[in-house]
MARGUMAR-894461 format. One record per residue (C-alpha): x, y, z; residue in three letters. Coordinates in pm, 1 decimal. Last residue first. Layout:
+----------+----------+----------+-----+
|        X |        Y |        Z | res |
+----------+----------+----------+-----+
|        X |        Y |        Z | ALA |
...
+----------+----------+----------+-----+
//
This chain:
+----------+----------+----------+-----+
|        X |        Y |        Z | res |
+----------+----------+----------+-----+
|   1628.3 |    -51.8 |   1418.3 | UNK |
|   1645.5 |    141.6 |   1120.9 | UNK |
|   1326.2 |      2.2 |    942.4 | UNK |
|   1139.2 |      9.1 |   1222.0 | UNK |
|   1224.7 |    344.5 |   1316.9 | UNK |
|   1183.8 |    420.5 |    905.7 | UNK |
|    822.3 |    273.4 |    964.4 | UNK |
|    738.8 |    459.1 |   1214.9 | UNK |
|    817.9 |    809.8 |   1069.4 | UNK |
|    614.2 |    756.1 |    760.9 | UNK |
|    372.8 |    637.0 |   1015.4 | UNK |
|    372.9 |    993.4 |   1233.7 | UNK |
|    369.3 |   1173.8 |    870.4 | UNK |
|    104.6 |    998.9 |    751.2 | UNK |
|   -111.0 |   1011.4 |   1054.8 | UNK |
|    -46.0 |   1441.9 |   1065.6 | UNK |
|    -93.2 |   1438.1 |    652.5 | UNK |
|   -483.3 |   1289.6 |    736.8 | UNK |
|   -540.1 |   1466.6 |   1092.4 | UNK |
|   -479.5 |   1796.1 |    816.8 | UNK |
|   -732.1 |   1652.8 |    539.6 | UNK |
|  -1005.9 |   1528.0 |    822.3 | UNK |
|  -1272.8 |   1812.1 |    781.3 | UNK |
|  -1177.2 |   1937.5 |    440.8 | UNK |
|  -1191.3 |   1565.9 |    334.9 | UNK |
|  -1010.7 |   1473.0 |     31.1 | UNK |
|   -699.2 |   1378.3 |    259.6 | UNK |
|   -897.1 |   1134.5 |    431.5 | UNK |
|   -912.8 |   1045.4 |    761.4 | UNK |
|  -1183.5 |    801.3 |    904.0 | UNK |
|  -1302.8 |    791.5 |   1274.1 | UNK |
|  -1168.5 |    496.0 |   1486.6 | UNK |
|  -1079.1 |    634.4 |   1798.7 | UNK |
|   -711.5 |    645.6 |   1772.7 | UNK |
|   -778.6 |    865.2 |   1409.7 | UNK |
|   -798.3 |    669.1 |   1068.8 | UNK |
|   -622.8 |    602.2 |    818.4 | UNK |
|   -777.9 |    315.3 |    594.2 | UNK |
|   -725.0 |    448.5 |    240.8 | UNK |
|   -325.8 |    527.2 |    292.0 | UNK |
|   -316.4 |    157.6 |    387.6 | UNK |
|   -496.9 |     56.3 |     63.4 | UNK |
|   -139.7 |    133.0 |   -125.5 | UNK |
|     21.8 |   -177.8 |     59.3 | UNK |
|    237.0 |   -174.8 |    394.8 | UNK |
|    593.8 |    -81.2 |    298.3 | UNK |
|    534.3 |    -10.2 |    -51.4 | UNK |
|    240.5 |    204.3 |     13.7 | UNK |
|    441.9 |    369.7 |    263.6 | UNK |
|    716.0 |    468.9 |     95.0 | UNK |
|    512.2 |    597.3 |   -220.9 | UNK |
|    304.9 |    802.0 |      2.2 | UNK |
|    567.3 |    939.3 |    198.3 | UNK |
|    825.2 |   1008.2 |   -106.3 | UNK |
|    502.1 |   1204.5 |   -268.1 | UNK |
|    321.2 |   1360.5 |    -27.2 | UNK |
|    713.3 |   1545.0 |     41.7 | UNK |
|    657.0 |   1909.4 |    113.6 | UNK |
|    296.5 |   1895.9 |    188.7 | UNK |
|    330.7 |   1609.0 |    423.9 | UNK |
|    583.4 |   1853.2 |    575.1 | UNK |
|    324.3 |   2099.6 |    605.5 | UNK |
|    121.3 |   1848.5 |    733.0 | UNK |
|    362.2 |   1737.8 |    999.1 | UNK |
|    446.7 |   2134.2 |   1152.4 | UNK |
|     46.5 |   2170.3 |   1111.6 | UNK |
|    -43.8 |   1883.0 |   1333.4 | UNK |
|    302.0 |   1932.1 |   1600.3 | UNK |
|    427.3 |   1637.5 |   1772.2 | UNK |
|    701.4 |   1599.0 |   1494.5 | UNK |
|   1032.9 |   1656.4 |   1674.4 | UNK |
|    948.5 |   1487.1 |   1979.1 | UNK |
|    924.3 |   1182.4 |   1808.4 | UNK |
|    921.6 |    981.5 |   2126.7 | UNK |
|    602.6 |   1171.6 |   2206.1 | UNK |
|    406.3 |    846.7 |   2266.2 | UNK |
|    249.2 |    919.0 |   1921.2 | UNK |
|    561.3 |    807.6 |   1751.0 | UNK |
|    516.3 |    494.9 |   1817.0 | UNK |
|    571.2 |    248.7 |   2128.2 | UNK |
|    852.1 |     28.3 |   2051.9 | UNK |
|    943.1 |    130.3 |   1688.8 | UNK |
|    937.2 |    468.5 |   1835.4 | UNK |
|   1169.2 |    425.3 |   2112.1 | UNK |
|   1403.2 |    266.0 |   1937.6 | UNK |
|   1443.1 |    538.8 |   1667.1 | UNK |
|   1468.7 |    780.1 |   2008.9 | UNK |
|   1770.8 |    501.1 |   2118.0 | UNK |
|   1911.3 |    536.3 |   1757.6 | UNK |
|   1960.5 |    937.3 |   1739.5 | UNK |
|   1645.8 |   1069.9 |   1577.2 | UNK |
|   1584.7 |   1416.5 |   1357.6 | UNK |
|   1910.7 |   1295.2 |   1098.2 | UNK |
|   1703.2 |   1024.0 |    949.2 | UNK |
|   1383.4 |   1197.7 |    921.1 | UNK |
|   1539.8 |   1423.3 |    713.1 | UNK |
|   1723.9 |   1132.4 |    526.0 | UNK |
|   1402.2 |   1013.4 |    467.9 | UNK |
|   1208.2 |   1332.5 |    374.5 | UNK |
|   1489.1 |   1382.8 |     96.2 | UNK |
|   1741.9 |   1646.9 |    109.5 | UNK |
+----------+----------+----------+-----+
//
């Protein structure tokens, strides 16, 4: 199964909703609060997520995550590699809220 139909069949509509509106950080995708649980499936899928989300918002996206108080994430960065897959994961699932709703 691909990440996206994974992510698919975590959410019912009104939790899809719910991140659209106010993210998945909120804790509307309960399914995915954990760091490791989302870099691990990072891991499983960098591919599918990176190519999804440089073609929904541009390849220099992935070069500008960074945490809620501004600090830089990089995946090449032992100190920011898992916060890295964690942001991907949360706006891979974003974008397929928005995309669904």
């Amino acid at each position: 199964m691909t990440a996206y139909e994974l992510i698919k069949n975590s959410y019912d509509l009104e939790t899809f909703k719910a991140i659209a509106k106010d993210g998945p950080e909120s804790g509307a995708a309960s399914k995915h609060i954990d760091l490791k649980t989302n870099a691990a499936f990072y891991d499983e899928h960098e591919s599918e997520i990176v190519e999804f989300i440089s073609n929904q918002m541009g390849e220099e996206q992935l070069n500008e995550m960074e945490t809620e108080e501004g600090i830089p994430l990089s995946k090449d960065n032992e100190d920011t590699k898992l916060l890295y897959k964690n942001a991907c994961t949360l706006t891979f699932i974003e974008l397929i809220a928005h995309e669904i709703t």
